[in-house]
mmCIF file of the N, C-alpha and C atoms, coordinates in Angstrom:
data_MODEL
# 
_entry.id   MODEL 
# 
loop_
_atom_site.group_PDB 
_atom_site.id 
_atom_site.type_symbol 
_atom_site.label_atom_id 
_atom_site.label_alt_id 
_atom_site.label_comp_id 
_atom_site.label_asym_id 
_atom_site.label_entity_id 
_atom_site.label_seq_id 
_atom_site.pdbx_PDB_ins_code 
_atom_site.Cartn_x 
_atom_site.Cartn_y 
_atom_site.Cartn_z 
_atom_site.occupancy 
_atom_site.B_iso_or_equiv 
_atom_site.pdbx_formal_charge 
_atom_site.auth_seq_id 
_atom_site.auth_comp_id 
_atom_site.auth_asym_id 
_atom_site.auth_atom_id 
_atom_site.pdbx_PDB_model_num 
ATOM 1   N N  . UNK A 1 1  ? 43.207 39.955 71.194 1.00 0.00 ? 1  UNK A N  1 
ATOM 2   C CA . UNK A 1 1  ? 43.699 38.768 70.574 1.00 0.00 ? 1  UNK A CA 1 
ATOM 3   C C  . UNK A 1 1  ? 42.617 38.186 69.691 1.00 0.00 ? 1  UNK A C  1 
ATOM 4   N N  . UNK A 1 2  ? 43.045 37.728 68.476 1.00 0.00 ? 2  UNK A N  1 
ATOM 5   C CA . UNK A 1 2  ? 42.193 36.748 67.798 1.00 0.00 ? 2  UNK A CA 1 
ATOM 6   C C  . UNK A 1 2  ? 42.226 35.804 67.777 1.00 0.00 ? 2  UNK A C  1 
ATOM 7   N N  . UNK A 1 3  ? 41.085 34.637 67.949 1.00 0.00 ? 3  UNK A N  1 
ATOM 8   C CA . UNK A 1 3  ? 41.787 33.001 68.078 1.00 0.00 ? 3  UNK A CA 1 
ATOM 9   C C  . UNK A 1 3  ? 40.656 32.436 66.785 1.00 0.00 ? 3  UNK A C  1 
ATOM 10  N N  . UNK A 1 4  ? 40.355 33.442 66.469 1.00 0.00 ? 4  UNK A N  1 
ATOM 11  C CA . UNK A 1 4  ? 39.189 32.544 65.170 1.00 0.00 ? 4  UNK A CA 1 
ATOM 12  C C  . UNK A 1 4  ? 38.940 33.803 63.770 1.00 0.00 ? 4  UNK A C  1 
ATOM 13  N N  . UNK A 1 5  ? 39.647 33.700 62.754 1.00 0.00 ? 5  UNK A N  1 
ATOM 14  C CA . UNK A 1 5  ? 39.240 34.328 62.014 1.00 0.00 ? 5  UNK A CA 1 
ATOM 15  C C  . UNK A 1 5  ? 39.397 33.120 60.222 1.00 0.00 ? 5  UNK A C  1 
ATOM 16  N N  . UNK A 1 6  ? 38.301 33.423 59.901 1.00 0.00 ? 6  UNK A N  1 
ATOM 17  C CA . UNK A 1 6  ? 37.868 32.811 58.490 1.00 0.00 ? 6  UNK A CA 1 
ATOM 18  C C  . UNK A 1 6  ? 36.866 33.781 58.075 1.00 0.00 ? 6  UNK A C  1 
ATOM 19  N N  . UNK A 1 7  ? 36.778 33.126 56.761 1.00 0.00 ? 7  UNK A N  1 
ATOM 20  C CA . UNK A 1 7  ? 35.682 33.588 55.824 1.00 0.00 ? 7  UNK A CA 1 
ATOM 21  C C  . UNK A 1 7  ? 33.991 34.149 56.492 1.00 0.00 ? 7  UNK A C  1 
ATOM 22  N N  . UNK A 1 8  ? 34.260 32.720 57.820 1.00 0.00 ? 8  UNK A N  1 
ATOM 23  C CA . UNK A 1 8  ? 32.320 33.209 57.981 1.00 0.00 ? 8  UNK A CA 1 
ATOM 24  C C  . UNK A 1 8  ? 32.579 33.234 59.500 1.00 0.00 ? 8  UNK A C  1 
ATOM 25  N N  . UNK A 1 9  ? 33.778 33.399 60.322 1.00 0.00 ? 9  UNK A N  1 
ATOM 26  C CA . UNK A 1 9  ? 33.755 33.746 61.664 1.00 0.00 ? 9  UNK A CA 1 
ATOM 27  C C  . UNK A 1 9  ? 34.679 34.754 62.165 1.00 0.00 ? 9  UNK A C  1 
ATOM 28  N N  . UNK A 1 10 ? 34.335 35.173 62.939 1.00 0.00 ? 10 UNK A N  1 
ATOM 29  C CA . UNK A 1 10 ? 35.355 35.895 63.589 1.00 0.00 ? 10 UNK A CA 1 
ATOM 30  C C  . UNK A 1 10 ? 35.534 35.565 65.181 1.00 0.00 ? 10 UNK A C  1 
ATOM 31  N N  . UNK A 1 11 ? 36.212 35.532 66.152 1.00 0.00 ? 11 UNK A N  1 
ATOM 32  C CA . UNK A 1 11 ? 36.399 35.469 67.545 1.00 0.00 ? 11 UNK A CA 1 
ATOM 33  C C  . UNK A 1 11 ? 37.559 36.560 68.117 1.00 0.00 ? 11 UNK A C  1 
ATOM 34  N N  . UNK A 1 12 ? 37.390 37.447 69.038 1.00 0.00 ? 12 UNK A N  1 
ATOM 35  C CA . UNK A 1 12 ? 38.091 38.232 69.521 1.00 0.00 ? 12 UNK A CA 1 
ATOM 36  C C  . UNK A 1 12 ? 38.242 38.269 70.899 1.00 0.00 ? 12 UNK A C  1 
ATOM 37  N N  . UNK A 1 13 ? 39.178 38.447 71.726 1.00 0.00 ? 13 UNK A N  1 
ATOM 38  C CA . UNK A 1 13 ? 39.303 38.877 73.011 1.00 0.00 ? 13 UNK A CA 1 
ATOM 39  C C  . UNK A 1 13 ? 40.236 40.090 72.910 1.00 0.00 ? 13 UNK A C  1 
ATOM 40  N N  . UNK A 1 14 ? 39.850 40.812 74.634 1.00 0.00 ? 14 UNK A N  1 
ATOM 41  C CA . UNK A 1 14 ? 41.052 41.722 74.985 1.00 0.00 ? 14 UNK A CA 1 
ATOM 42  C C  . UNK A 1 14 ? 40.650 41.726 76.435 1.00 0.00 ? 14 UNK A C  1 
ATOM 43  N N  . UNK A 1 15 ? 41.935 41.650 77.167 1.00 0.00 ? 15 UNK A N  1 
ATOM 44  C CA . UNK A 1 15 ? 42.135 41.801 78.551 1.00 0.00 ? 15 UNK A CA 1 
ATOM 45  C C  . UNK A 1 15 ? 42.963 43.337 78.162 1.00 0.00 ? 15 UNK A C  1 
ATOM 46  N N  . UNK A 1 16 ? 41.992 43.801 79.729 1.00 0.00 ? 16 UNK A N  1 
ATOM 47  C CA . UNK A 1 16 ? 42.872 45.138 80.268 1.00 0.00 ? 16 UNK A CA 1 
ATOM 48  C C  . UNK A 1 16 ? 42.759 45.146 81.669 1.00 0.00 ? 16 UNK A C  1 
ATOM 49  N N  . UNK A 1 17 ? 43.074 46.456 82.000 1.00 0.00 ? 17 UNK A N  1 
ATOM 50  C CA . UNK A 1 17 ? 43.164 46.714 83.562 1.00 0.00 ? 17 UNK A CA 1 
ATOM 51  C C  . UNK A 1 17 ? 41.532 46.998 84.163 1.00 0.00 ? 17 UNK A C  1 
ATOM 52  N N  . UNK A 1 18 ? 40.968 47.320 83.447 1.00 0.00 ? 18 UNK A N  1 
ATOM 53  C CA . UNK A 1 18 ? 39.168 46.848 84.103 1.00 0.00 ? 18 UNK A CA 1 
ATOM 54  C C  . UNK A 1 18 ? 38.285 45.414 83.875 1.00 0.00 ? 18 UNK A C  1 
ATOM 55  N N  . UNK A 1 19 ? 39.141 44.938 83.071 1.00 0.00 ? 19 UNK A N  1 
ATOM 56  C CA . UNK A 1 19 ? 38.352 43.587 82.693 1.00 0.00 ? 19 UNK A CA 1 
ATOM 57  C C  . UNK A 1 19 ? 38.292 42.922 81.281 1.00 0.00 ? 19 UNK A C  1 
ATOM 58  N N  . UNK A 1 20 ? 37.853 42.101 81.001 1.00 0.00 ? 20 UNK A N  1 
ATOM 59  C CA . UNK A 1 20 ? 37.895 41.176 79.657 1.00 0.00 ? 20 UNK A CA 1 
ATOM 60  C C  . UNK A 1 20 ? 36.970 41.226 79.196 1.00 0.00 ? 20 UNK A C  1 
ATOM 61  N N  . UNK A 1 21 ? 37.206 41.011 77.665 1.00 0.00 ? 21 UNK A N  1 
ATOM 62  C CA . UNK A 1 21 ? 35.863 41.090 76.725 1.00 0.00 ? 21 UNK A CA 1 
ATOM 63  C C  . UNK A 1 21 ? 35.790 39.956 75.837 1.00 0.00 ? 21 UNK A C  1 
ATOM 64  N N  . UNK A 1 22 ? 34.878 39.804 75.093 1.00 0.00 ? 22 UNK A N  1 
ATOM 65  C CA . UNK A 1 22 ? 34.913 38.352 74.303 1.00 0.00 ? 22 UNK A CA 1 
ATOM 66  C C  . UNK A 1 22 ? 34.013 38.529 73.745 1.00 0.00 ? 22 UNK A C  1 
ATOM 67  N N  . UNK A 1 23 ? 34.098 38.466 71.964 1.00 0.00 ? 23 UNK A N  1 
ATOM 68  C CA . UNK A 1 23 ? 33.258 38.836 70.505 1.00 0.00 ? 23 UNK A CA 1 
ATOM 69  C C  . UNK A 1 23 ? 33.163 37.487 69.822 1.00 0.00 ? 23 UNK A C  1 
ATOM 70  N N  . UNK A 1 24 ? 32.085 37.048 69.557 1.00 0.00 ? 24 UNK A N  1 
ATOM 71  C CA . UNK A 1 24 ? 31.832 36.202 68.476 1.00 0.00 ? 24 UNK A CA 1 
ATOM 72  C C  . UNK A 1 24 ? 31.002 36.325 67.838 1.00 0.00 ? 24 UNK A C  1 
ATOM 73  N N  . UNK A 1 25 ? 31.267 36.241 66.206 1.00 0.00 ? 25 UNK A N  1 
ATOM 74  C CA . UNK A 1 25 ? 30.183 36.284 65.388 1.00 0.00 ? 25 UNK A CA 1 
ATOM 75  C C  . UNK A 1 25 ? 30.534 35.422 64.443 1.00 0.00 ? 25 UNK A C  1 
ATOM 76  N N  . UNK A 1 26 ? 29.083 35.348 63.401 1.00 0.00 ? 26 UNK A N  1 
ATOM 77  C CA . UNK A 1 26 ? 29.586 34.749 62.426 1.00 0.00 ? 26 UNK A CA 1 
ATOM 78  C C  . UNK A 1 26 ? 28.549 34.747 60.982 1.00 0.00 ? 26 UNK A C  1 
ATOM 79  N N  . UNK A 1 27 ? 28.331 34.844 59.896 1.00 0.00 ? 27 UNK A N  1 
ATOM 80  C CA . UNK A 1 27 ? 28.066 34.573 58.678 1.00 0.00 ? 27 UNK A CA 1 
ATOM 81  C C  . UNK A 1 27 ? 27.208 33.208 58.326 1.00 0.00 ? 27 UNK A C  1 
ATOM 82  N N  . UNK A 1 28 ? 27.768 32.399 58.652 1.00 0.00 ? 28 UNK A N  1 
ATOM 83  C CA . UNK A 1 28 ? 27.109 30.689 58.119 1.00 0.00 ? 28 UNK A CA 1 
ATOM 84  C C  . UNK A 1 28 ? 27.111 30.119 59.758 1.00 0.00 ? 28 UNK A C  1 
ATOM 85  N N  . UNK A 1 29 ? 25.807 29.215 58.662 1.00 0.00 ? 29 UNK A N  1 
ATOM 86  C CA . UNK A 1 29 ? 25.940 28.040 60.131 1.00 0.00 ? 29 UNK A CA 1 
ATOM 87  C C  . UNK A 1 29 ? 26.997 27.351 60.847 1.00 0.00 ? 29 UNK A C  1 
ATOM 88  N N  . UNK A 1 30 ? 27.574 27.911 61.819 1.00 0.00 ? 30 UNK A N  1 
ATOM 89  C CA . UNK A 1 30 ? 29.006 26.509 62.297 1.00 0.00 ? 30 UNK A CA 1 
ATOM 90  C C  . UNK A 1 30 ? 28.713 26.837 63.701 1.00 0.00 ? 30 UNK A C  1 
ATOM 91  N N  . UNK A 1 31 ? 30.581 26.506 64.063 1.00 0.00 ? 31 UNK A N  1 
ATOM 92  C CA . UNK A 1 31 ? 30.833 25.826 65.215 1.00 0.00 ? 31 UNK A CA 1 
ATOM 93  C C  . UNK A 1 31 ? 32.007 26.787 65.954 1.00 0.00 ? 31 UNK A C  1 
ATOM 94  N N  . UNK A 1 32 ? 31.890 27.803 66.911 1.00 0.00 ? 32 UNK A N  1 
ATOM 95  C CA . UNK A 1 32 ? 33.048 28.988 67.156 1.00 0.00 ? 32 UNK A CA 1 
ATOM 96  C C  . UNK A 1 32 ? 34.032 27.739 68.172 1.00 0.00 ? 32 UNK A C  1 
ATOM 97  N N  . UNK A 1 33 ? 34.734 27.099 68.393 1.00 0.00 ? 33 UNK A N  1 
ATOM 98  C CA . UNK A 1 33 ? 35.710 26.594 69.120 1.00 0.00 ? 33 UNK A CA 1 
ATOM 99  C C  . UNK A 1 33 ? 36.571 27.453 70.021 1.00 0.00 ? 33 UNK A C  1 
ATOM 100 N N  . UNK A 1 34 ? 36.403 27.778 71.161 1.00 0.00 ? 34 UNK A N  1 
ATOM 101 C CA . UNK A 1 34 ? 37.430 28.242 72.300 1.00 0.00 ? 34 UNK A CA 1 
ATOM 102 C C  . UNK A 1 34 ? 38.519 27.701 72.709 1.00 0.00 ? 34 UNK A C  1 
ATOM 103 N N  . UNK A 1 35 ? 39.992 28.697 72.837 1.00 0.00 ? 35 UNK A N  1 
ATOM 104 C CA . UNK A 1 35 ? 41.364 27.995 73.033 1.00 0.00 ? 35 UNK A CA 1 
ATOM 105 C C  . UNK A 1 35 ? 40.695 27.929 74.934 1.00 0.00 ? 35 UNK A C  1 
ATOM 106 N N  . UNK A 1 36 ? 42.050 26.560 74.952 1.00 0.00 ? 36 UNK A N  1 
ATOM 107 C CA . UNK A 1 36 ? 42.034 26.062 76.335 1.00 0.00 ? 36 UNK A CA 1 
ATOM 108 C C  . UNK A 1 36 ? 41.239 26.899 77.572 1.00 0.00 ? 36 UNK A C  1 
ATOM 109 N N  . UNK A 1 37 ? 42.601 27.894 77.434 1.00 0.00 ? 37 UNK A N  1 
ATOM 110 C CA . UNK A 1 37 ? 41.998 29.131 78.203 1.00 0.00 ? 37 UNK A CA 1 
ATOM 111 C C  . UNK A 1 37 ? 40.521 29.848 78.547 1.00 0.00 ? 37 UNK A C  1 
ATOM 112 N N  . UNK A 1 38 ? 40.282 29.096 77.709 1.00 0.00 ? 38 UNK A N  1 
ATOM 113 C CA . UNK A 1 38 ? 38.313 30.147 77.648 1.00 0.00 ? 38 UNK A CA 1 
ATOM 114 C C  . UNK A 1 38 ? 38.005 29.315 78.373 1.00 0.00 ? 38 UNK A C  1 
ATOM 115 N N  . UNK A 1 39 ? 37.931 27.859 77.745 1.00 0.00 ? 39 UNK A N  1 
ATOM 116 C CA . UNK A 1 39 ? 36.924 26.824 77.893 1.00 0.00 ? 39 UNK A CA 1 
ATOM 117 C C  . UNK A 1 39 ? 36.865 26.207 79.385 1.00 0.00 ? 39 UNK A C  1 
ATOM 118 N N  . UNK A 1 40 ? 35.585 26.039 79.694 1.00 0.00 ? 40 UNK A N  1 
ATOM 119 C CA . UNK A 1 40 ? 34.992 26.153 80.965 1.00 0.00 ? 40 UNK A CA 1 
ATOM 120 C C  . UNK A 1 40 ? 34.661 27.267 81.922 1.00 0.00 ? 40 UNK A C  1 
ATOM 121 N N  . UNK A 1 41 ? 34.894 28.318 81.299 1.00 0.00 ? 41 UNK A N  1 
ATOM 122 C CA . UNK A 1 41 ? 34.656 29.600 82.091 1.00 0.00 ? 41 UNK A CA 1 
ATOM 123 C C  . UNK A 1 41 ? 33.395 30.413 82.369 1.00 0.00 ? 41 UNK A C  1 
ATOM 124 N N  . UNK A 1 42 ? 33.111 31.099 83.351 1.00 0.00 ? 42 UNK A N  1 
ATOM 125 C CA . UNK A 1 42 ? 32.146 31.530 83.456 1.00 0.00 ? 42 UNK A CA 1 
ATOM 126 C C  . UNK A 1 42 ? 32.409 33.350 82.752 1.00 0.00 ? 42 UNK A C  1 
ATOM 127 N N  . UNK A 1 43 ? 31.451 33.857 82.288 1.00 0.00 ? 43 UNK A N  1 
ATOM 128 C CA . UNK A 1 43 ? 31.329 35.799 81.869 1.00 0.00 ? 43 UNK A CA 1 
ATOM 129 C C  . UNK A 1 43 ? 29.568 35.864 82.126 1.00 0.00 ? 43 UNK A C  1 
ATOM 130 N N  . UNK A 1 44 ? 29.484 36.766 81.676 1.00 0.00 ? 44 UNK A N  1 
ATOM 131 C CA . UNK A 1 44 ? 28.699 37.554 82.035 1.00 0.00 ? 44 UNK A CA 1 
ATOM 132 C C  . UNK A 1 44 ? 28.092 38.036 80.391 1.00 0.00 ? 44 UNK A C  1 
ATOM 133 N N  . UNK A 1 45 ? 27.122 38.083 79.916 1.00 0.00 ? 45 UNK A N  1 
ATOM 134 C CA . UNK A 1 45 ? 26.260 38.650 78.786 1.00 0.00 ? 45 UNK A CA 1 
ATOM 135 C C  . UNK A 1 45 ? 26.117 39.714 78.815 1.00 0.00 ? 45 UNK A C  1 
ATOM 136 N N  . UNK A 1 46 ? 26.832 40.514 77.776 1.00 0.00 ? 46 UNK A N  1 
ATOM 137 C CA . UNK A 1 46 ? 26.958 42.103 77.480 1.00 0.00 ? 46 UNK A CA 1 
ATOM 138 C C  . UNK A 1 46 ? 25.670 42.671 77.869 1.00 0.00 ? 46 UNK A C  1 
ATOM 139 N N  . UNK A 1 47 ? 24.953 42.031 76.613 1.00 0.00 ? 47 UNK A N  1 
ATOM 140 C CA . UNK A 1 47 ? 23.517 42.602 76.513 1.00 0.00 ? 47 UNK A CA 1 
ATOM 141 C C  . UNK A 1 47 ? 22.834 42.712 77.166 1.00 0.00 ? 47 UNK A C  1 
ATOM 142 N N  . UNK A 1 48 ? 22.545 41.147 78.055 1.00 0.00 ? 48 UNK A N  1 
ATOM 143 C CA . UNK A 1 48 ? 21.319 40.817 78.724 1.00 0.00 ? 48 UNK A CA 1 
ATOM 144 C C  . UNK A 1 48 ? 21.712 40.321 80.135 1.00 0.00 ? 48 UNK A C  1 
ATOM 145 N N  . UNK A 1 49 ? 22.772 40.437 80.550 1.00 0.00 ? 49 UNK A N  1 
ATOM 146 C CA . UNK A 1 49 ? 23.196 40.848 81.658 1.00 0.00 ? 49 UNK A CA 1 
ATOM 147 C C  . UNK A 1 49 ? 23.154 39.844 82.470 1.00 0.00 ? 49 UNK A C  1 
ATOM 148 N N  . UNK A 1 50 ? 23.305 38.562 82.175 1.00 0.00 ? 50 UNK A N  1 
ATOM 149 C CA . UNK A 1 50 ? 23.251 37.345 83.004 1.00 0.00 ? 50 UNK A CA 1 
ATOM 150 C C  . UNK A 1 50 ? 24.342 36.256 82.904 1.00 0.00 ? 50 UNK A C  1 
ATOM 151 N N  . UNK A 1 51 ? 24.576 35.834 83.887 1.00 0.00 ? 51 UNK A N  1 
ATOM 152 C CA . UNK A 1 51 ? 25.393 34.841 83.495 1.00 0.00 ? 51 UNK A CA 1 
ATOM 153 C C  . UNK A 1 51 ? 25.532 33.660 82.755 1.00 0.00 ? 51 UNK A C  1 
ATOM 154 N N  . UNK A 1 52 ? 26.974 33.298 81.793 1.00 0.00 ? 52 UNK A N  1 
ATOM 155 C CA . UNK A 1 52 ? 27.037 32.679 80.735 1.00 0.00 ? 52 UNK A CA 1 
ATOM 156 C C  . UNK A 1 52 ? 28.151 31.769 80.938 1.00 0.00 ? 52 UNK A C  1 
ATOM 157 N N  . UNK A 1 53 ? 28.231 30.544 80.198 1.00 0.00 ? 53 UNK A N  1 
ATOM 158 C CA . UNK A 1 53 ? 29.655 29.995 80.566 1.00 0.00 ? 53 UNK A CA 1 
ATOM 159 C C  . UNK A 1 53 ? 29.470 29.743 79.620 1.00 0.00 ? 53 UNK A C  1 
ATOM 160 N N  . UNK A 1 54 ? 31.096 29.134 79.152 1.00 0.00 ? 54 UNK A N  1 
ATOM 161 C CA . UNK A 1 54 ? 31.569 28.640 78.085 1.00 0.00 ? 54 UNK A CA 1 
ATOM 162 C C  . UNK A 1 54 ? 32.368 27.214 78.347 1.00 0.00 ? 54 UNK A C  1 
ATOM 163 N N  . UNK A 1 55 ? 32.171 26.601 77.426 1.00 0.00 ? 55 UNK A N  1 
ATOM 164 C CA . UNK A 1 55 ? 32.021 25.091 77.070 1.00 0.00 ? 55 UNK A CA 1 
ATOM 165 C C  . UNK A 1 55 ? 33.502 25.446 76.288 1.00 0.00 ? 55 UNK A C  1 
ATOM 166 N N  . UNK A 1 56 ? 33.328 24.342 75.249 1.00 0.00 ? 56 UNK A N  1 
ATOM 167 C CA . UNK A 1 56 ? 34.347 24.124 74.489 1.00 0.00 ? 56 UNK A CA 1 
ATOM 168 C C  . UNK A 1 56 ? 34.261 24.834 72.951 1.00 0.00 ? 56 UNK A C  1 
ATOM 169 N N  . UNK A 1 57 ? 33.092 24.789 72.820 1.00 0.00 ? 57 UNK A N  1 
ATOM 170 C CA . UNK A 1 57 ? 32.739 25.697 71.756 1.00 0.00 ? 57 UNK A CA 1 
ATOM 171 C C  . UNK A 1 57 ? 31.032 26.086 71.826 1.00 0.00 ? 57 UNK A C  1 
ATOM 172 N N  . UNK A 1 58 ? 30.548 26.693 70.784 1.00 0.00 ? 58 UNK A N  1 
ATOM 173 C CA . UNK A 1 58 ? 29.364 27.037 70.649 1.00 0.00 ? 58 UNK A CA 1 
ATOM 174 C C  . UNK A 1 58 ? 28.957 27.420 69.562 1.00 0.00 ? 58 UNK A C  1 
ATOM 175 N N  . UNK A 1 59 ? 28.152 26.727 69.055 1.00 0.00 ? 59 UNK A N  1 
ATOM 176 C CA . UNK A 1 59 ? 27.157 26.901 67.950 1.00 0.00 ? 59 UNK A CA 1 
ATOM 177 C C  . UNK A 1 59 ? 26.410 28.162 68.046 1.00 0.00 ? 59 UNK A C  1 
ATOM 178 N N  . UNK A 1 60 ? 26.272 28.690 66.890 1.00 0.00 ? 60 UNK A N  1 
ATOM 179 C CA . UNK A 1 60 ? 26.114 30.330 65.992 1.00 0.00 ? 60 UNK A CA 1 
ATOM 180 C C  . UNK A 1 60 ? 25.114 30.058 64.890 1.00 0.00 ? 60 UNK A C  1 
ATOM 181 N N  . UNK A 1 61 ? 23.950 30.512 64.587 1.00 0.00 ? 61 UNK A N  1 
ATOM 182 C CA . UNK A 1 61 ? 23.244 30.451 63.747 1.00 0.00 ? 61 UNK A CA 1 
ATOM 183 C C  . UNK A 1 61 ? 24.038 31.622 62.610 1.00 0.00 ? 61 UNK A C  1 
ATOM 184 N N  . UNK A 1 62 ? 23.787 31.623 61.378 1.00 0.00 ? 62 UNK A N  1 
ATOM 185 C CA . UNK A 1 62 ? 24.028 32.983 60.609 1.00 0.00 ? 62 UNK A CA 1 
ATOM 186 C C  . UNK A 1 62 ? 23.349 33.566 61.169 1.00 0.00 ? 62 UNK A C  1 
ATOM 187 N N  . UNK A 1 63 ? 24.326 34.944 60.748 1.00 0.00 ? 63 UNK A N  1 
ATOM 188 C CA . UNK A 1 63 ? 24.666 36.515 61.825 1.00 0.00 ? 63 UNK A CA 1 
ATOM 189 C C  . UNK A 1 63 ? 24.357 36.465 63.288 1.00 0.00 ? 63 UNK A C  1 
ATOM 190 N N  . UNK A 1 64 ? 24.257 35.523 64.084 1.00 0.00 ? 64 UNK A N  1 
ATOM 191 C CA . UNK A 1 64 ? 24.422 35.354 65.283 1.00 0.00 ? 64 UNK A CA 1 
ATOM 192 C C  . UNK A 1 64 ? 25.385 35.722 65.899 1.00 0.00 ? 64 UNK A C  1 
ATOM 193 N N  . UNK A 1 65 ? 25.067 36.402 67.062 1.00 0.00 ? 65 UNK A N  1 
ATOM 194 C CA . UNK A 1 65 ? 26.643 37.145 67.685 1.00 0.00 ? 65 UNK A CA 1 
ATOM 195 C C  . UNK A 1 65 ? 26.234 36.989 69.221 1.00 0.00 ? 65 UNK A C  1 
ATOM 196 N N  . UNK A 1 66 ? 27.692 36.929 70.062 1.00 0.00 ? 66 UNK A N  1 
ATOM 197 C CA . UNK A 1 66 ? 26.977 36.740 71.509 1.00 0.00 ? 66 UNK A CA 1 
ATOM 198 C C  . UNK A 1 66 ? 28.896 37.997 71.994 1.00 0.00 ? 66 UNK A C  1 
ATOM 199 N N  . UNK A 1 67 ? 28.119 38.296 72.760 1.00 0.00 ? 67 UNK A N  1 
ATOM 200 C CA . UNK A 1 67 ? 29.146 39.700 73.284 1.00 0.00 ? 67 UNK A CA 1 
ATOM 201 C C  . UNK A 1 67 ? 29.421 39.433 74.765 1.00 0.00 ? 67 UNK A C  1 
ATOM 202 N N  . UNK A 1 68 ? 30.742 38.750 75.096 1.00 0.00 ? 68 UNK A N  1 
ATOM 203 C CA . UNK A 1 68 ? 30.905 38.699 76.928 1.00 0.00 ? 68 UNK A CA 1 
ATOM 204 C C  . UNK A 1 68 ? 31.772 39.568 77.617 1.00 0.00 ? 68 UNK A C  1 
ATOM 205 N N  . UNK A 1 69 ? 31.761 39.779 79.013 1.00 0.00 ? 69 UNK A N  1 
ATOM 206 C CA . UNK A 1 69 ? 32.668 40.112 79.415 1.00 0.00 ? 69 UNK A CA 1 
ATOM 207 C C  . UNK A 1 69 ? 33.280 39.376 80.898 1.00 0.00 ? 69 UNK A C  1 
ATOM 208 N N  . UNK A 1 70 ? 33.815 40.128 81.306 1.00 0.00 ? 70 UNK A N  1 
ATOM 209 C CA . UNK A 1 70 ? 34.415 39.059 82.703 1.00 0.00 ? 70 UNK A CA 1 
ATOM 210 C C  . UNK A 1 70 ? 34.954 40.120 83.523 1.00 0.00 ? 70 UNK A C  1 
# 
């Protein structure tokens, strides 16, 4: 699913039968906003392997990207 696509962001999810994923990136300085559903949740950091929650949104420097799963 996509819940954020413009010019300088993108936001992606996908649920399956092993688990959920969650992509954000972005181009310019802003602001990625999470639907209801996200917000307040806890995942897990692709990369660096620690736990992460999510707020209501989150600030992205240009080309900043943060990769979750659940």
């Amino acid at each position: 699913m996509c819940f954020s696509a413009t010019a300088s962001i993108s936001a992606y999810g996908v649920i399956s039968s092993i688990g959920a994923g969650l992509s954000a990136k972005q181009t310019q300085q802003t602001t990625v906003s999470f639907p209801l559903v996200l917000q307040n949740t806890v995942w897990k950091d692709a990369l660096k392997g620690n736990a992460d929650s999510l707020g209501t949104s989150v600030a992205l420097a240009p080309y900043e990207y943060r990769i979750l799963m659940h």
